[in-house]
Z-matrix of the N, CA and C atoms (Angstrom, degrees):
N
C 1 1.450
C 2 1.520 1 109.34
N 3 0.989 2 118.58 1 146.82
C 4 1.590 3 129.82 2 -170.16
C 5 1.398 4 101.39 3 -112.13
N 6 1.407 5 106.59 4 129.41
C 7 1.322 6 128.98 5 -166.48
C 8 1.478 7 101.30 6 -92.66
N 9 1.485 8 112.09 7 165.62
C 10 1.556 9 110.53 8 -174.40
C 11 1.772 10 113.87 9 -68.61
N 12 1.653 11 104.67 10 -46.55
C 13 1.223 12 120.51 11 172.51
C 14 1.529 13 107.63 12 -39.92
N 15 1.645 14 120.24 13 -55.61
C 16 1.416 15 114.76 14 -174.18
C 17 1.327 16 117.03 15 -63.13
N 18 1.542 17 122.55 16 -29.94
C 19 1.603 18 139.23 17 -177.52
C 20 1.251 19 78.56 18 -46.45
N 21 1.527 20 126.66 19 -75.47
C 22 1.391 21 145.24 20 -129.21
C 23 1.519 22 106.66 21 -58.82
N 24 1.181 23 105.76 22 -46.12
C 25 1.514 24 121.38 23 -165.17
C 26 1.584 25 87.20 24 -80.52
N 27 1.178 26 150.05 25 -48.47
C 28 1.468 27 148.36 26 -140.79
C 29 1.542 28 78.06 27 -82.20
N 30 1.320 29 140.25 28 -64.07
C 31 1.389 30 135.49 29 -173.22
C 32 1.307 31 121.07 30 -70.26
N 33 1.285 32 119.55 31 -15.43
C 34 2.082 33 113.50 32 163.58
C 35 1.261 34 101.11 33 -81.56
N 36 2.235 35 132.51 34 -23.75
C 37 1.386 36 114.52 35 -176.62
C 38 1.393 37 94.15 36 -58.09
N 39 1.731 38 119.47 37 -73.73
C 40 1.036 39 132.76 38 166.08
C 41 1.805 40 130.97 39 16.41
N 42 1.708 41 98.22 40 -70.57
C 43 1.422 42 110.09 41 172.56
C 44 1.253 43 128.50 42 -66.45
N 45 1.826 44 103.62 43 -35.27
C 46 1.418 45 97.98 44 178.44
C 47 1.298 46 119.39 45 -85.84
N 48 1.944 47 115.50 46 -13.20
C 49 1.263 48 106.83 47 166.95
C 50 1.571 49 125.49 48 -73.40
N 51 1.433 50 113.36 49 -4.28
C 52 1.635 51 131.32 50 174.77
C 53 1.779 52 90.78 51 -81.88
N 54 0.992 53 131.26 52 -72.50
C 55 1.411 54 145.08 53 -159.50
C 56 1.425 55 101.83 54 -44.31
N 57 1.522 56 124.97 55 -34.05
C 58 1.509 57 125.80 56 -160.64
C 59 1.914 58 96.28 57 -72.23
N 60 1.494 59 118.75 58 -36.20
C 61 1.383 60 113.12 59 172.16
C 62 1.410 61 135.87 60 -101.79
N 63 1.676 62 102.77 61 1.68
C 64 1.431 63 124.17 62 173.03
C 65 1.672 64 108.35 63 -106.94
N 66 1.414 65 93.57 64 104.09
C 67 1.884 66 96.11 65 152.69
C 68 1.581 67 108.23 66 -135.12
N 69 1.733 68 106.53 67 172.62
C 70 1.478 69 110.95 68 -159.78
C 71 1.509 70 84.96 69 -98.12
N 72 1.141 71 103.03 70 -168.02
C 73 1.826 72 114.41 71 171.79
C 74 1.226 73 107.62 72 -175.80
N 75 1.265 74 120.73 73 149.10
C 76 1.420 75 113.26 74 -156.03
C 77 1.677 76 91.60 75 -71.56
N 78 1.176 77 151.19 76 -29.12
C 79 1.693 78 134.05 77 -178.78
C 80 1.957 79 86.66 78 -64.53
N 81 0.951 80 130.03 79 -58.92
C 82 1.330 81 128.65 80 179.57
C 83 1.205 82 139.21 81 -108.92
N 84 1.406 83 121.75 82 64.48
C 85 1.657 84 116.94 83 -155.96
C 86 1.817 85 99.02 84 -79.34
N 87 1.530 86 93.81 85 168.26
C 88 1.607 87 110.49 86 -176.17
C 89 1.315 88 113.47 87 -86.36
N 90 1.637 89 129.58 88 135.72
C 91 1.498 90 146.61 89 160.40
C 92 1.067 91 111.50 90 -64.67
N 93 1.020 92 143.24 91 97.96
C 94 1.665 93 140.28 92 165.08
C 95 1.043 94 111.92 93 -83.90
N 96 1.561 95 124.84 94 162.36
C 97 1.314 96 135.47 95 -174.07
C 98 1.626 97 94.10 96 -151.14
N 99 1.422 98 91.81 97 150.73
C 100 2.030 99 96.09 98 166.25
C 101 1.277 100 77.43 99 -164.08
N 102 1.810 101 111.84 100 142.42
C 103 1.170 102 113.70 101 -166.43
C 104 1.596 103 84.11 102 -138.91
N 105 1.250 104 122.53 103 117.66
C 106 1.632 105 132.28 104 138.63
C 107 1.189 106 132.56 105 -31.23
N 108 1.609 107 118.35 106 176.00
C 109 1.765 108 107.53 107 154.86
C 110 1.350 109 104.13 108 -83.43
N 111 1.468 110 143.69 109 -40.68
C 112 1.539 111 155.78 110 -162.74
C 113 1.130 112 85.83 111 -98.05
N 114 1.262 113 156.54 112 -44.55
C 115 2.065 114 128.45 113 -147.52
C 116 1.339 115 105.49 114 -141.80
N 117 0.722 116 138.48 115 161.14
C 118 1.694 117 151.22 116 153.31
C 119 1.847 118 122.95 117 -111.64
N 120 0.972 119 140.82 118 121.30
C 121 1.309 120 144.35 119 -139.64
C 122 1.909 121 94.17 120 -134.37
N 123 1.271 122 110.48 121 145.09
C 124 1.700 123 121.05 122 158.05
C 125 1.348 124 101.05 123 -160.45
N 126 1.017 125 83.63 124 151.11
C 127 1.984 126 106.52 125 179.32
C 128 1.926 127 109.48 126 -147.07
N 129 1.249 128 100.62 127 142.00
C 130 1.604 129 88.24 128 -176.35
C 131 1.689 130 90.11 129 -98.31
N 132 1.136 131 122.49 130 151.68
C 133 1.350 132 123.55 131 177.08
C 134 1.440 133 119.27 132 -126.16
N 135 1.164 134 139.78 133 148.27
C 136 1.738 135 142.46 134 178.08
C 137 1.583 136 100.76 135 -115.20
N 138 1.543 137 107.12 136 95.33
C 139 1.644 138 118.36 137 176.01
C 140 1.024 139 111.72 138 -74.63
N 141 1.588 140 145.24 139 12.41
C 142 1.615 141 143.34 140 165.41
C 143 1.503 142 89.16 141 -98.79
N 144 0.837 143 145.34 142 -36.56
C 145 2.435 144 143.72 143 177.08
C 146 1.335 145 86.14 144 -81.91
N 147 1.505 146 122.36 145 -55.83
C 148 1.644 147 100.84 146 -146.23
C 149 1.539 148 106.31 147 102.02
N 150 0.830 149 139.96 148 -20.02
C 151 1.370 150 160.67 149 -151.03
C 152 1.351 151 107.11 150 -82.76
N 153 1.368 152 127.98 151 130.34
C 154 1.565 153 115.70 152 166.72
C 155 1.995 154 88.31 153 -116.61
N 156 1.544 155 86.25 154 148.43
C 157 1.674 156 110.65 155 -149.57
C 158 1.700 157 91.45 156 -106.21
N 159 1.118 158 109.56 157 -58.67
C 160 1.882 159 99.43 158 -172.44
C 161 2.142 160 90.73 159 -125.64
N 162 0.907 161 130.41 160 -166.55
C 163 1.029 162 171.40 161 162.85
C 164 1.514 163 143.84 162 152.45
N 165 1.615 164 111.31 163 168.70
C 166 1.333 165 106.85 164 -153.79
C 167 1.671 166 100.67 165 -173.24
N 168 1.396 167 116.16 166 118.50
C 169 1.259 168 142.64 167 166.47
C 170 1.298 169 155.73 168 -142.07
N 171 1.270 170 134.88 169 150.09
C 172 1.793 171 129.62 170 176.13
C 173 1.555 172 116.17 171 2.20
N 174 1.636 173 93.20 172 -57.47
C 175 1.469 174 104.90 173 -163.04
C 176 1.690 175 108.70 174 -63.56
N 177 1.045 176 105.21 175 -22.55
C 178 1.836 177 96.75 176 -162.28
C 179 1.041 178 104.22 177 -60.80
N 180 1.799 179 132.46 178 -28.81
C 181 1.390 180 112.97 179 -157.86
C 182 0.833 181 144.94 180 101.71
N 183 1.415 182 122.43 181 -9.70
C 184 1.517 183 152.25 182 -146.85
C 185 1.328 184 102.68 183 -118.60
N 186 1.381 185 112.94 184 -22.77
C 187 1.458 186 113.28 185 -177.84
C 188 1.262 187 123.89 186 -88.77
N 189 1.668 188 132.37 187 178.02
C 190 1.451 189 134.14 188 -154.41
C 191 1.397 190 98.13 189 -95.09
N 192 1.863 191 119.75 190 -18.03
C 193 1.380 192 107.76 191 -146.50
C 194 1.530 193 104.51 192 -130.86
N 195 1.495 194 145.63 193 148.45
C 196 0.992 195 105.82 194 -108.20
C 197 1.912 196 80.78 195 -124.13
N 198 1.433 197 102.02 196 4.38
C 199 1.741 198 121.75 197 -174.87
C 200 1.701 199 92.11 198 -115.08
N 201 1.074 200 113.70 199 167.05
C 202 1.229 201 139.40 200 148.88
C 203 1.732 202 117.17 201 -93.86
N 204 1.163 203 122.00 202 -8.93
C 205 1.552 204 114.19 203 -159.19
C 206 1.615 205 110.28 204 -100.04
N 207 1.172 206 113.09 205 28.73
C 208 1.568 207 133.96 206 -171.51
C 209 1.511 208 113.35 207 -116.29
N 210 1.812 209 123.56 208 145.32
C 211 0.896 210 102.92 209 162.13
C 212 1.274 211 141.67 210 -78.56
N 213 1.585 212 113.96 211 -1.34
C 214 1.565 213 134.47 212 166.57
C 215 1.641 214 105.47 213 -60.19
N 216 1.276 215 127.81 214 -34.76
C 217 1.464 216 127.03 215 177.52
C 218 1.388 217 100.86 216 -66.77
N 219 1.187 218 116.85 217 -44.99
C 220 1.534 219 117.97 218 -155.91
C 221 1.255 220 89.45 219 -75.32
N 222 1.132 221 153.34 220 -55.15
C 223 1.179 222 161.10 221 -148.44
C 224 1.898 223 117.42 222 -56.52
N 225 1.591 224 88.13 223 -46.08
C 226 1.612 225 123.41 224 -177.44
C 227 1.314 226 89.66 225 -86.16
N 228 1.225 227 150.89 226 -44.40
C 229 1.341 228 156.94 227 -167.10
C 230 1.913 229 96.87 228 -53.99
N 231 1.319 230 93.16 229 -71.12
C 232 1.477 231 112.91 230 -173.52
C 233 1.426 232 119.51 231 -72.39
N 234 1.598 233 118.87 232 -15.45
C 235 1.333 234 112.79 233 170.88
C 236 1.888 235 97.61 234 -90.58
N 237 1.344 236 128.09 235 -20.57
C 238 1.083 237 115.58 236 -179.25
C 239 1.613 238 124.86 237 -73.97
N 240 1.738 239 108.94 238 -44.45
C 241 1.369 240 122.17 239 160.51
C 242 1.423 241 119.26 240 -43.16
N 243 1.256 242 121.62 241 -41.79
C 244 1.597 243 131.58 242 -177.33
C 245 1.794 244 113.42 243 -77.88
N 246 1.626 245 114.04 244 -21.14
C 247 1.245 246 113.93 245 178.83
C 248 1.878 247 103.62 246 -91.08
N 249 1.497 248 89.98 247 -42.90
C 250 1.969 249 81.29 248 175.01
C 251 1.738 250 108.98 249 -63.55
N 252 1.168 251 119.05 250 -45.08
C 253 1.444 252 110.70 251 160.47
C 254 1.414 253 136.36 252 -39.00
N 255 1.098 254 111.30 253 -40.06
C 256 1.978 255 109.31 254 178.45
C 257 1.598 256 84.89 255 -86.40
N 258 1.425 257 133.39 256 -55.60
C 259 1.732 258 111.72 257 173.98
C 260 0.939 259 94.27 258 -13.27
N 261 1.773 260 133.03 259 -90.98
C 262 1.260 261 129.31 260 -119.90
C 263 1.798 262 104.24 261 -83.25
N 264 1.446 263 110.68 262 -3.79
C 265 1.584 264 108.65 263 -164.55
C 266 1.044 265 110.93 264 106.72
N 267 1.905 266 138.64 265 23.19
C 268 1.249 267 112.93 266 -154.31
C 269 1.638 268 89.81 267 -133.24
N 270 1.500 269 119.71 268 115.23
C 271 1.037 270 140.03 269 160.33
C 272 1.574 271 142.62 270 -73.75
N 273 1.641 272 106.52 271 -48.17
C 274 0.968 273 116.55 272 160.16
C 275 1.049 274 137.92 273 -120.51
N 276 1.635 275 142.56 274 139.30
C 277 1.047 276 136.52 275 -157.49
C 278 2.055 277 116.69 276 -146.79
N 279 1.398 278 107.18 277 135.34
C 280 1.453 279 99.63 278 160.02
C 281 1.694 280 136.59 279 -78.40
N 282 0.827 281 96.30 280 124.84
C 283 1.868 282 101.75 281 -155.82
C 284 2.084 283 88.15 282 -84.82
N 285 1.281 284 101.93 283 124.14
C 286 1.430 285 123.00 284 160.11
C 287 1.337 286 123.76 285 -125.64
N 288 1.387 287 89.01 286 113.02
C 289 1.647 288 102.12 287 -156.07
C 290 1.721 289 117.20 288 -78.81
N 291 1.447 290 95.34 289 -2.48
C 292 1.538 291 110.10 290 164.21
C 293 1.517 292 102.68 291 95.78
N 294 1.087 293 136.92 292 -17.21
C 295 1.472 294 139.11 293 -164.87
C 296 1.705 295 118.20 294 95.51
N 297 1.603 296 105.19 295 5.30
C 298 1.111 297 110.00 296 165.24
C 299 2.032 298 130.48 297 -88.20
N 300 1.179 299 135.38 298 139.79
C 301 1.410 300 136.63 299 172.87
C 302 1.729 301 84.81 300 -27.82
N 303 1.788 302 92.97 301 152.62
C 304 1.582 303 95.56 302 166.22
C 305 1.679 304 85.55 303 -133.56
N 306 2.062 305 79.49 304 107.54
C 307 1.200 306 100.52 305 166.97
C 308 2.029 307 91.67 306 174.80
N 309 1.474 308 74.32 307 171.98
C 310 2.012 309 91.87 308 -158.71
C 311 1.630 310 105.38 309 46.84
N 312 1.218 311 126.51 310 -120.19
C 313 1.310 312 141.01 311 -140.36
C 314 1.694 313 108.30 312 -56.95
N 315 1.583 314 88.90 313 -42.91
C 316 1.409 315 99.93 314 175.18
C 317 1.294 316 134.82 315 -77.37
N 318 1.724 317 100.57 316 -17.56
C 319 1.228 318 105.92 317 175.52
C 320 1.350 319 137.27 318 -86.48
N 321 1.451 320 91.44 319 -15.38
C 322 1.272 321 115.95 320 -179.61
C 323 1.399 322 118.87 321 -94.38
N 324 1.271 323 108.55 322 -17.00
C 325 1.681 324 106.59 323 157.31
C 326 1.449 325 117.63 324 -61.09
N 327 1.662 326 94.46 325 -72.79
C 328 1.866 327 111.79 326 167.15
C 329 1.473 328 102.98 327 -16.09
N 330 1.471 329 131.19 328 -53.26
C 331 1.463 330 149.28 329 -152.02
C 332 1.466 331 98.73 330 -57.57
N 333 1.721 332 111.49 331 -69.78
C 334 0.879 333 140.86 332 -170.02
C 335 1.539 334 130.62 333 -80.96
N 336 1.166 335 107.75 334 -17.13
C 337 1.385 336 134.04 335 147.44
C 338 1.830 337 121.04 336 -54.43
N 339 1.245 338 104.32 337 -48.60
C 340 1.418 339 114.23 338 -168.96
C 341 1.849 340 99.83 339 -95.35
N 342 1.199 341 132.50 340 -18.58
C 343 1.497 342 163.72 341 -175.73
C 344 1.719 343 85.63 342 -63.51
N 345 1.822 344 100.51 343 -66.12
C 346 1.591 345 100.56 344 173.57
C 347 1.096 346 147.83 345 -96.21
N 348 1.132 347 105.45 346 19.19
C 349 1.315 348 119.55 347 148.54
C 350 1.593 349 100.93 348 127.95
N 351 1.084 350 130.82 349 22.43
C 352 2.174 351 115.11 350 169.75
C 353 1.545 352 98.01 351 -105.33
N 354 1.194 353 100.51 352 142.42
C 355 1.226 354 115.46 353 176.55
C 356 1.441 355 109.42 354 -97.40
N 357 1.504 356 120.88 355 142.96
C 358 1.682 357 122.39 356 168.21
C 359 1.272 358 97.36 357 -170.87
């Protein structure tokens, strides 16, 4: 049986072996995601500053629902990240799916993300 700790580690090999050919740039910075059991989190980031440029998650509060661990959060997650993004001018983006399956939580951000307008 596979312990949570081992999950954990199988998905940071995972990310950083995604990460070695994904970086943002300010014409295209990277979407991150890290998804909890309670919250789901994205931030668009610019890996030449270091800089994370918009983000937006469960935790802020801002949302209708009262968990993060739903795909209705994710949904609101990803239409919110994508509206502070065109604020700032930001159209296109590299999607890093964190080292997680892209599917449920994640997918449905991605969904809803691209729904409002970033392209990747």
């Amino acid at each position: 049986m596979i312990t949570k700790e081992q999950k954990n580690k199988k998905r940071i090999r995972v990310h950083e072996r995604i990460r070695k050919g994904l970086a943002g740039s300010t014409d295209r910075p990277r979407l991150s995601i890290y998804r909890s059991t309670n919250h789901i989190y994205a931030q668009i980031i610019d890996d030449l500053h270091g800089k994370t440029i918009v983000a937006a998650s469960t935790v802020d509060g801002k949302g209708t629902h009262k968990t993060g661990g739903n795909l209705a959060s994710a949904k609101e997650v990803g239409r919110s990240v994508a509206e502070k993004a065109k604020a700032k001018g930001i159209t296109k983006v590299v999607f890093d799916r964190g080292g997680y399956l892209y599917h449920g939580r994640v997918k449905a951000l991605a969904d809803a993300a691209r729904e409002a307008g970033l392209q990747f």
